[in-house]
N, CA, C and O atoms as a DFTB+ gen file, in Angstrom:
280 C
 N C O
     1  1     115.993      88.409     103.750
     2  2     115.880      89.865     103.790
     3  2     114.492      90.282     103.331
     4  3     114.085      89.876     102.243
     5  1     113.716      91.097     104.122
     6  2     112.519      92.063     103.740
     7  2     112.462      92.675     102.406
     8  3     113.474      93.349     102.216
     9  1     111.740      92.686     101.526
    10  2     111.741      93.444     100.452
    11  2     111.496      95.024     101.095
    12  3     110.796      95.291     102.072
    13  1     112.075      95.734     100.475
    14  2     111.657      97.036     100.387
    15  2     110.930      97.636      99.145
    16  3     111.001      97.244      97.981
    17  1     109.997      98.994      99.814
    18  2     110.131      99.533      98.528
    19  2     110.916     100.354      97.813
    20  3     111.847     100.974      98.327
    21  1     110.501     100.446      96.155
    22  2     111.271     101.353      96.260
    23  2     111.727     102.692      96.450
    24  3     112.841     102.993      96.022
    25  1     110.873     103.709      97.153
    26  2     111.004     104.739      98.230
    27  2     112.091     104.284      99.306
    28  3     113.218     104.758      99.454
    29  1     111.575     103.405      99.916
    30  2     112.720     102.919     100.789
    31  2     114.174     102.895     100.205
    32  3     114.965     103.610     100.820
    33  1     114.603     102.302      99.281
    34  2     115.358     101.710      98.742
    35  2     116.267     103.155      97.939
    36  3     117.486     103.317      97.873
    37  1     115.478     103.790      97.559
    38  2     116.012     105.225      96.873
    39  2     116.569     106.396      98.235
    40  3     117.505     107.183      98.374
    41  1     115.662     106.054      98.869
    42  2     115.986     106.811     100.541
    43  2     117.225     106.587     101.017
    44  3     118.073     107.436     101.290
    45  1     117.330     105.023     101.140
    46  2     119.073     105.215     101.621
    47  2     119.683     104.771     100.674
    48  3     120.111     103.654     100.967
    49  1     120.015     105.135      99.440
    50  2     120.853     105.045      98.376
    51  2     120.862     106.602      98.742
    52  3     121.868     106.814      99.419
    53  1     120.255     107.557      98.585
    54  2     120.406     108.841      99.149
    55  2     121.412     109.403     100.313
    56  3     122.196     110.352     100.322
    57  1     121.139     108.639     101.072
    58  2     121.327     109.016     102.478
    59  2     122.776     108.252     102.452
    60  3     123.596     108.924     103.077
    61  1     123.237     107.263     102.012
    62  2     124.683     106.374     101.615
    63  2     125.305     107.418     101.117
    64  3     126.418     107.766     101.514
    65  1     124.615     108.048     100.154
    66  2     125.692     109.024      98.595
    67  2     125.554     110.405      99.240
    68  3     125.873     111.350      98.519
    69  1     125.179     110.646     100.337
    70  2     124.935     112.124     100.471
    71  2     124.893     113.301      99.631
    72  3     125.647     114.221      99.315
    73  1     122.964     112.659      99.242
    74  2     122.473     113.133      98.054
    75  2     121.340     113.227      98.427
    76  3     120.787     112.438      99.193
    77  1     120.773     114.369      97.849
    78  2     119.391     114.595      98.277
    79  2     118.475     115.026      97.495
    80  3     118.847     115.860      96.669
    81  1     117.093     114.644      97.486
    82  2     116.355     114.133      96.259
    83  2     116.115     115.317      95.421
    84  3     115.845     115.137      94.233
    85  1     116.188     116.582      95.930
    86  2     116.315     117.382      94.836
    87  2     117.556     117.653      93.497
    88  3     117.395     117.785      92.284
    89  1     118.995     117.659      94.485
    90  2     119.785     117.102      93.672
    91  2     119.671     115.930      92.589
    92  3     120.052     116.089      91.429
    93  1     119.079     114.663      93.096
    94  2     119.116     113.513      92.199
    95  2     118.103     114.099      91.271
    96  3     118.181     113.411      90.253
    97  1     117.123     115.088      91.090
    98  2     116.296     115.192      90.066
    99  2     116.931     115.907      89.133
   100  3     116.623     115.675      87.964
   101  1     118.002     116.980      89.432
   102  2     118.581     117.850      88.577
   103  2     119.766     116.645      87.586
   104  3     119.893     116.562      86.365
   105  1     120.376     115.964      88.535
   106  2     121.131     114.524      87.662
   107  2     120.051     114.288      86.897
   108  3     119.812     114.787      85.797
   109  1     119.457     113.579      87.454
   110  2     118.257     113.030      86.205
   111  2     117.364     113.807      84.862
   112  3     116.633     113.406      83.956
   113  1     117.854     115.039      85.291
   114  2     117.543     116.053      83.830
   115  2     118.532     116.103      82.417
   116  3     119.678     115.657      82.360
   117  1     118.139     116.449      81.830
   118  2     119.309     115.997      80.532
   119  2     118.421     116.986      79.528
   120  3     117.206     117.030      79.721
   121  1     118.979     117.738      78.516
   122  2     118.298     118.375      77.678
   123  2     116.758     118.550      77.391
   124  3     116.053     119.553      77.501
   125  1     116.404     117.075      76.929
   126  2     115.093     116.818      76.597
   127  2     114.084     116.573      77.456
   128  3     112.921     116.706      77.073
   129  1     114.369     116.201      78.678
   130  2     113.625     115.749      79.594
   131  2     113.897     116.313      80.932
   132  3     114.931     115.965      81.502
   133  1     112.826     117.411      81.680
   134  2     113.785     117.887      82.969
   135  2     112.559     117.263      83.915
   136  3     111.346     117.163      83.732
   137  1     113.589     116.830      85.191
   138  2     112.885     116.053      86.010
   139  2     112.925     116.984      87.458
   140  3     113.874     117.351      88.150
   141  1     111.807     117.141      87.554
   142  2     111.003     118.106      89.233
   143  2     111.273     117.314      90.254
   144  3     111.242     116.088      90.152
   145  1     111.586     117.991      91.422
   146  2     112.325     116.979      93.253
   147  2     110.482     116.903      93.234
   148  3     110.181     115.968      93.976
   149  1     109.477     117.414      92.778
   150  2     108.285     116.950      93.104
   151  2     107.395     115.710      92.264
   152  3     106.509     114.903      92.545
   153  1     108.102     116.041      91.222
   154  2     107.202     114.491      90.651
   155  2     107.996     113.564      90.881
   156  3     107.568     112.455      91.198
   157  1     109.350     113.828      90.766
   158  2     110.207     112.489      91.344
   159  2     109.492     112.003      93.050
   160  3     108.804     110.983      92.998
   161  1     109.612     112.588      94.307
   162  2     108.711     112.672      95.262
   163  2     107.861     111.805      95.215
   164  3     108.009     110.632      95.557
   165  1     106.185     112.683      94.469
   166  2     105.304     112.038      94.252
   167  2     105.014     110.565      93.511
   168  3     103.957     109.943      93.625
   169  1     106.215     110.123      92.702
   170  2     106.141     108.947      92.314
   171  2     106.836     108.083      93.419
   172  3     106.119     107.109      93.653
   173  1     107.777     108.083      94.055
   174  2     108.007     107.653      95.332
   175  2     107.117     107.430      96.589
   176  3     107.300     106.579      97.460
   177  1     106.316     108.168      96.534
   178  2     105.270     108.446      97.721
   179  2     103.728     107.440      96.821
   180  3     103.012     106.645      97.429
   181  1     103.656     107.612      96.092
   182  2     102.837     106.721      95.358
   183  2     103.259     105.643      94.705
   184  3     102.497     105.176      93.859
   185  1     104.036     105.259      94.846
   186  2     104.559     103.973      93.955
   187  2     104.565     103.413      92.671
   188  3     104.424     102.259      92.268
   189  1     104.820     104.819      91.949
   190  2     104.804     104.831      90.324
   191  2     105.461     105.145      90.012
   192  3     105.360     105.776      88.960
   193  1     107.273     104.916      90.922
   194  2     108.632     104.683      90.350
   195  2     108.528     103.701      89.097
   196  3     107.796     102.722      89.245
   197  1     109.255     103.879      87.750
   198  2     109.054     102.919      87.030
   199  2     110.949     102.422      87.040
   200  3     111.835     103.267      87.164
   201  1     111.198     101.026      86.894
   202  2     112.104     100.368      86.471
   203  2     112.904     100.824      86.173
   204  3     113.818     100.904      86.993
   205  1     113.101     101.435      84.791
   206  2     113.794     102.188      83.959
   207  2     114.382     103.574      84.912
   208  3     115.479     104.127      84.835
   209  1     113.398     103.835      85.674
   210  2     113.753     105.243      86.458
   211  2     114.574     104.634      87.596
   212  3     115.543     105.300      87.962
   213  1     114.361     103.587      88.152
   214  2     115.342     103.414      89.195
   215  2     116.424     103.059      89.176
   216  3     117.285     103.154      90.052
   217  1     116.500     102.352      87.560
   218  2     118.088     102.031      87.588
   219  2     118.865     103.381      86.769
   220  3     120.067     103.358      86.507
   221  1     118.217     104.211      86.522
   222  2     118.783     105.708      86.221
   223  2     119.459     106.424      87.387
   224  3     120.482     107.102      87.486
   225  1     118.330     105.950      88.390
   226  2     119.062     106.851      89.827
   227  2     119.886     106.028      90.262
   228  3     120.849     106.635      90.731
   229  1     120.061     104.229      90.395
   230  2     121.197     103.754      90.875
   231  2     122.495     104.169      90.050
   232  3     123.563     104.126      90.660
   233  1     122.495     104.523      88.863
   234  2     123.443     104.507      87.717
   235  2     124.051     105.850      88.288
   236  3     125.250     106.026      88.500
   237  1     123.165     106.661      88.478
   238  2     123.739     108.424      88.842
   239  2     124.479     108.355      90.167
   240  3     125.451     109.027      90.511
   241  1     123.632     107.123      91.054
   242  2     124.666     107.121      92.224
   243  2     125.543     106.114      92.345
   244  3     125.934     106.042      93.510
   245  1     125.953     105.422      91.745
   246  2     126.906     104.210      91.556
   247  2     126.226     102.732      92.318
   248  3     126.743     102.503      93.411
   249  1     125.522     102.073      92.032
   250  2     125.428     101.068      92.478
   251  2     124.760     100.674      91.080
   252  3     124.213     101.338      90.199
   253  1     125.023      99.368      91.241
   254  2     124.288      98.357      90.325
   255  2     123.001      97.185      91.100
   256  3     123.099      96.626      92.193
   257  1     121.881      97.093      90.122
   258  2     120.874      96.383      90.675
   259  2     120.935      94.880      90.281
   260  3     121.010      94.628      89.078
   261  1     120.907      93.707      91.304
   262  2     121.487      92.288      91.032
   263  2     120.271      91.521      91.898
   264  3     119.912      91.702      93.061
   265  1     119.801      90.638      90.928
   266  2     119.407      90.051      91.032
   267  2     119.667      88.218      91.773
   268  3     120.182      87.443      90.968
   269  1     119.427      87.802      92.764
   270  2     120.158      85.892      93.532
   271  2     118.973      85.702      93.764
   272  3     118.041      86.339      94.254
   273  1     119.260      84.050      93.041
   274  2     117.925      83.202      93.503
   275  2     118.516      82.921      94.850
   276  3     119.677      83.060      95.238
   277  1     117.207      82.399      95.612
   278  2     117.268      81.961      97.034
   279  2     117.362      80.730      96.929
   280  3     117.437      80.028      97.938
């Protein structure tokens, strides 16, 4: 399998959960920290999704991230 990125990869976890990236930013807000459909975006579009942030958005949309050696 092709690696994707992860834009790609957040795109159809989106498009699976029929969810859309402004929604997933308002999930991803929480008291202390509110998260913009534009910097979420722009880190997607630039590739300065960090780790921690993507398994936040798999967590909000139910999947888990797994790792198989080849």
């Amino acid at each position: 399998m092709e690696a994707k990125t992860a834009r790609e990869v957040v795109k159809i976890l989106l498009m699976q959960s029929n969810v859309s990236l402004s929604k997933l930013a308002r999930m991803m807000s929480t008291e202390e920290k509110r998260v913009y459909q534009q910097s979420l975006s722009a880190k997607l579009i630039n590739g300065t999704l960090k780790y921690n942030e993507l398994v936040q958005i798999c967590d909000i949309l139910g999947y888990d991230i797994e790792f198989r050696k080849k």
